[in-house]
C-alpha positions as CSV (number, residue, x, y, z in Angstrom):
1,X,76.8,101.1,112.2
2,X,79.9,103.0,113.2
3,X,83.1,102.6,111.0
4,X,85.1,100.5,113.5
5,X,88.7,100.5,112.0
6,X,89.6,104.2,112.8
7,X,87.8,104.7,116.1
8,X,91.2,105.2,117.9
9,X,94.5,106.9,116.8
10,X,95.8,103.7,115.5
11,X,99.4,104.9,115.7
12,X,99.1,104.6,119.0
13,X,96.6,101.9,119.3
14,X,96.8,99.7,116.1
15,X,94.3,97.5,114.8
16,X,95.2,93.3,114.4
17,X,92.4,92.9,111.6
18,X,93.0,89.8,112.8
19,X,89.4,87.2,112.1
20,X,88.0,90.9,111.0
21,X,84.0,90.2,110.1
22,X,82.3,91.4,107.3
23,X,79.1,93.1,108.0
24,X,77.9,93.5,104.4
25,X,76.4,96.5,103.1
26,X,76.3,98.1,106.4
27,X,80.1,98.1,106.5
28,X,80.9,99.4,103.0
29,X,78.3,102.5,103.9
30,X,80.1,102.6,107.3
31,X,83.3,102.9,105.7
32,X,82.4,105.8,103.1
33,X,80.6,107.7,105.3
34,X,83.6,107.5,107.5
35,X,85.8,108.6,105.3
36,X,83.8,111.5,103.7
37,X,83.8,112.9,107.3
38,X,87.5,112.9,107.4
39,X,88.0,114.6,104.2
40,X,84.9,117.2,104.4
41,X,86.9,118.3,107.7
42,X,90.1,118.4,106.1
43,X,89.3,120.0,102.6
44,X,90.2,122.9,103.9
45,X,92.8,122.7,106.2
46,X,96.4,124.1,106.4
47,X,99.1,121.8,105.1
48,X,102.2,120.8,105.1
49,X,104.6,122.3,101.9
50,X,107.5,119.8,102.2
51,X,109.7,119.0,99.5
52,X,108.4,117.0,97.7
53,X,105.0,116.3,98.5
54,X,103.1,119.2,96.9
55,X,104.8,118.0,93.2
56,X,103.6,114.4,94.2
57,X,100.1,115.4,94.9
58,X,99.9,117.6,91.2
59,X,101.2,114.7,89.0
60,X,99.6,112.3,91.3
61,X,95.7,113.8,90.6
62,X,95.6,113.2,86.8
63,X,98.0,110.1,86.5
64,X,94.9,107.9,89.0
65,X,92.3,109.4,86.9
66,X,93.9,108.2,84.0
67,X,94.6,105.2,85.2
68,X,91.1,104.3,86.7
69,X,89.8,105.0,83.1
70,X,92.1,103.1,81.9
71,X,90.4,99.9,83.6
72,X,86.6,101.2,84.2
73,X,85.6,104.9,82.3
74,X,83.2,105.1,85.8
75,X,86.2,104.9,87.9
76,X,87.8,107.7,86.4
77,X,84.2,109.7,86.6
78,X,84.0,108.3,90.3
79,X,87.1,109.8,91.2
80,X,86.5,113.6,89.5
81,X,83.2,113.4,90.9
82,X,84.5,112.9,94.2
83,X,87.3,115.1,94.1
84,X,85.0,118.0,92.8
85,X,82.5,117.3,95.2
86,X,84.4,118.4,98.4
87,X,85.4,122.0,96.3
88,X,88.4,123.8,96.1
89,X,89.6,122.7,92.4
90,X,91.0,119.5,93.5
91,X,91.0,118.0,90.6
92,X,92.3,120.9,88.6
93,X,95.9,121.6,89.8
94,X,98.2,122.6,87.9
95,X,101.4,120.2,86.6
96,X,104.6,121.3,89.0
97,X,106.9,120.8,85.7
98,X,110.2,119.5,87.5
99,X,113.2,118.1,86.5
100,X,113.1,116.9,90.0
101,X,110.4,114.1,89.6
102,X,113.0,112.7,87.0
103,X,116.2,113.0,89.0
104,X,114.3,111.6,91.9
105,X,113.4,108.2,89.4
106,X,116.8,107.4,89.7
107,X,117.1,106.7,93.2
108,X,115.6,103.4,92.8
109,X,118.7,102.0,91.6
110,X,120.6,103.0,95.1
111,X,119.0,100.9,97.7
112,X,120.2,97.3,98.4
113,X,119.0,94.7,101.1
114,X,122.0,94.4,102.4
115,X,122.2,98.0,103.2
116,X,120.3,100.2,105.3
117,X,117.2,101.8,104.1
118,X,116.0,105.8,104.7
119,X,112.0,104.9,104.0
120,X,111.4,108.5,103.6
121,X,113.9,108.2,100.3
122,X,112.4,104.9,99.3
123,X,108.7,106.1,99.2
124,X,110.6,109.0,97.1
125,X,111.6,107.0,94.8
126,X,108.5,104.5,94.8
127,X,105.8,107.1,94.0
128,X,108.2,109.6,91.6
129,X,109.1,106.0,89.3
130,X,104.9,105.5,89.2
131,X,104.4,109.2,88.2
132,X,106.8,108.9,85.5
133,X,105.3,105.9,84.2
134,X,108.6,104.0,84.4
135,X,108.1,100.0,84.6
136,X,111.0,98.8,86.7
137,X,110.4,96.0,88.4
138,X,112.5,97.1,91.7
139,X,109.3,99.1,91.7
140,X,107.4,95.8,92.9
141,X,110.0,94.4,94.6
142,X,110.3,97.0,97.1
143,X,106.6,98.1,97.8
144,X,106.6,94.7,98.1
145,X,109.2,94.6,101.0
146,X,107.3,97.9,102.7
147,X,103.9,95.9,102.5
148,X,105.2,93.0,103.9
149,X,106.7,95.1,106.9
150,X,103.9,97.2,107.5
151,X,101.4,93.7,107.6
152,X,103.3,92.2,110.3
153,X,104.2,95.4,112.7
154,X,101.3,97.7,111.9
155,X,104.0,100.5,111.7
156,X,106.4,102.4,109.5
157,X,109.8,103.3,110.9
158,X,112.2,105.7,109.9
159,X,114.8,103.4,108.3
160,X,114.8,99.7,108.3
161,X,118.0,97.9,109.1
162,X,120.0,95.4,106.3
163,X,118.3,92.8,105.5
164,X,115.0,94.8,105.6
165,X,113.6,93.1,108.5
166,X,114.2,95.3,111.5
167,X,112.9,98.5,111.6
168,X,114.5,101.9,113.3
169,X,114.0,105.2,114.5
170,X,110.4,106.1,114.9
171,X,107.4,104.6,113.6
172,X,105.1,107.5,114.5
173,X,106.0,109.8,111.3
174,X,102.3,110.5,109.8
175,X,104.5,111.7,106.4
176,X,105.9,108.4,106.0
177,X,102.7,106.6,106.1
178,X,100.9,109.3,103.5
179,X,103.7,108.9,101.1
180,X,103.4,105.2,101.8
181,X,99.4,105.4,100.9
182,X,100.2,107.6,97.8
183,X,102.8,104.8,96.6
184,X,99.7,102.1,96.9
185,X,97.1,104.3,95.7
186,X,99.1,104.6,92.3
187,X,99.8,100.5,92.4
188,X,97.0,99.4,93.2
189,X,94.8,101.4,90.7
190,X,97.4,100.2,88.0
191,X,97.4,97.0,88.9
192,X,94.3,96.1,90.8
193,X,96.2,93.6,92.9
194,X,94.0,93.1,95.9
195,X,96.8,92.7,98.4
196,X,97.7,96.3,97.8
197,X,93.8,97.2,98.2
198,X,93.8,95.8,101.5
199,X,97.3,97.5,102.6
200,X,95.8,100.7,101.3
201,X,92.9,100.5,103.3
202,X,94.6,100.1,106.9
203,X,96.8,102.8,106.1
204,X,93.9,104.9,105.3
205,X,92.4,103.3,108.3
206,X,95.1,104.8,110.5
207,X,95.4,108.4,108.8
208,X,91.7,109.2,109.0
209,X,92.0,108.1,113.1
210,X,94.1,110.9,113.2
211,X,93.4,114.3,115.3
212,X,93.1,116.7,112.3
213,X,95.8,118.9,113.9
214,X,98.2,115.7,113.1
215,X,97.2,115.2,109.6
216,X,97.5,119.2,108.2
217,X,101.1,119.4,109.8
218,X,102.5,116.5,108.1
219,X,100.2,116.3,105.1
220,X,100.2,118.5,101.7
221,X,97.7,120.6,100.5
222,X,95.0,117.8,98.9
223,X,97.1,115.0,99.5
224,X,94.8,113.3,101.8
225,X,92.0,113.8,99.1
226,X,94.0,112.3,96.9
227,X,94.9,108.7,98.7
228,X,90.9,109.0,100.3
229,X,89.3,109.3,97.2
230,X,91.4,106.7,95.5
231,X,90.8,104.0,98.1
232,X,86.7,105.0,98.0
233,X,86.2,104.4,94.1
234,X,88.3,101.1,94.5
235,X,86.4,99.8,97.0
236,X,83.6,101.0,95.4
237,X,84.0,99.5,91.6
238,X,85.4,96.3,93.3
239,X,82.0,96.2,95.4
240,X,80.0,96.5,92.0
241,X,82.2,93.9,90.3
242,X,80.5,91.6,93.2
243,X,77.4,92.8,92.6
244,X,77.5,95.1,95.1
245,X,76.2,98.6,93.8
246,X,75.8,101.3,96.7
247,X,75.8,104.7,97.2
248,X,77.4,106.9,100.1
249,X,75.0,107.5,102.9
């Protein structure tokens, strides 16, 4: 069977998952054959060198490895494996040492409900406090508010009003949903809270429907990889855990 999920630029045309069935086996192969097209095309590609993405993505790579051993030694092997598999060095980048990743931890403490919200300076703040290994638990709180938004509108705006309710500005910024991946990626494989799983997964849903001409403007250099190959080992060790073993067809 096809892959269903990311059949059409869901930006443009998002997906309900509403009474979404599960096809078994032939689904879980769907989905990671889907998604090791997307990233075999992309390997490669040019990329975006925004401030601060490329510093995410280094610090990013060995901080999910590390935690997916943390819980399950394969998952850590999975991901490598993966990574190493499409070429390039992926998962051999060098650490950006930045006093930036620290400065930009700080941020957290800035945003209040009852004040507007910049999402591109949230998701900042959200990923940099996960790479620094700093438990805050505004860190939760306010994923928690971006999950929450993003279940009921499908979409990502720019900024989201007080109150965190409404959002503003656009909601077709592919940036803001990578970042917005990257900041689940490291949750969930920390936590392995399924709610973050299933978030994760439309996101990643959305990003590989894509044109590729979309994605390499607004995406760094193995940043896709990254988010892609952390969603396939989780869905992968949590389809074991059910008894579920498979391999990518």
């Amino acid at each position: 069977m096809n892959y269903p999920y990311s059949q059409a630029n869901r930006i443009e045309e998002p997906h309900s998952y509403m009474y979404t069935p599960f096809n078994g086996e032939s689904l879980l192969h769907a989905h990671q054959s889907s998604r090791m097209n997307v990233l075999q095309k992309f390997v490669n590609a040019e990329s975006s060198s925004l401030y601060p993405d490329q510093m995410f993505v280094a610090h990013a790579l060995p901080t999910i490895k590390k935690l997916f051993d943390t819980s399950s030694l394969a998952g850590g092997q999975k991901f490598c494996a993966l990574l190493e598999g499409l070429g390039g060095n992926i998962s051999r980048q060098d650490i950006i040492e930045s006093s930036a990743l620290a400065e930009l931890t700080k941020d957290i403490n800035k945003f209040r409900t009852n004040d507007s919200v910049k999402t591109s300076d949230l998701l900042h703040s959200l990923v940099a406090i996960q790479l620094a290994d700093i438990q805050d638990i505004k860190t939760k709180t306010w994923l928690d508010r971006m999950v929450q938004r993003f279940e009921v509108t499908k979409k990502i705006y720019e900024s989201y009003s007080p109150g965190f309710r409404k959002g503003e500005g656009s909601n077709t910024s592919v940036r803001l949903y990578w970042l917005f991946a990257l900041a689940l990626s490291l949750y969930y494989a920390e936590s392995n809270e399924i709610k973050y799983l299933s978030t994760l997964l439309k996101i990643c849903d959305l990003l590989c429907s894509l044109p590729k001409n979309m994605l390499q403007e607004h995406i760094p250099r193995h940043g896709l990889p990254v988010v892609l190959a952390t969603e396939m080992v989780s869905v992968q060790l949590l389809a074991e855990q059910k008894g579920v073993a498979y391999a990518t067809k």
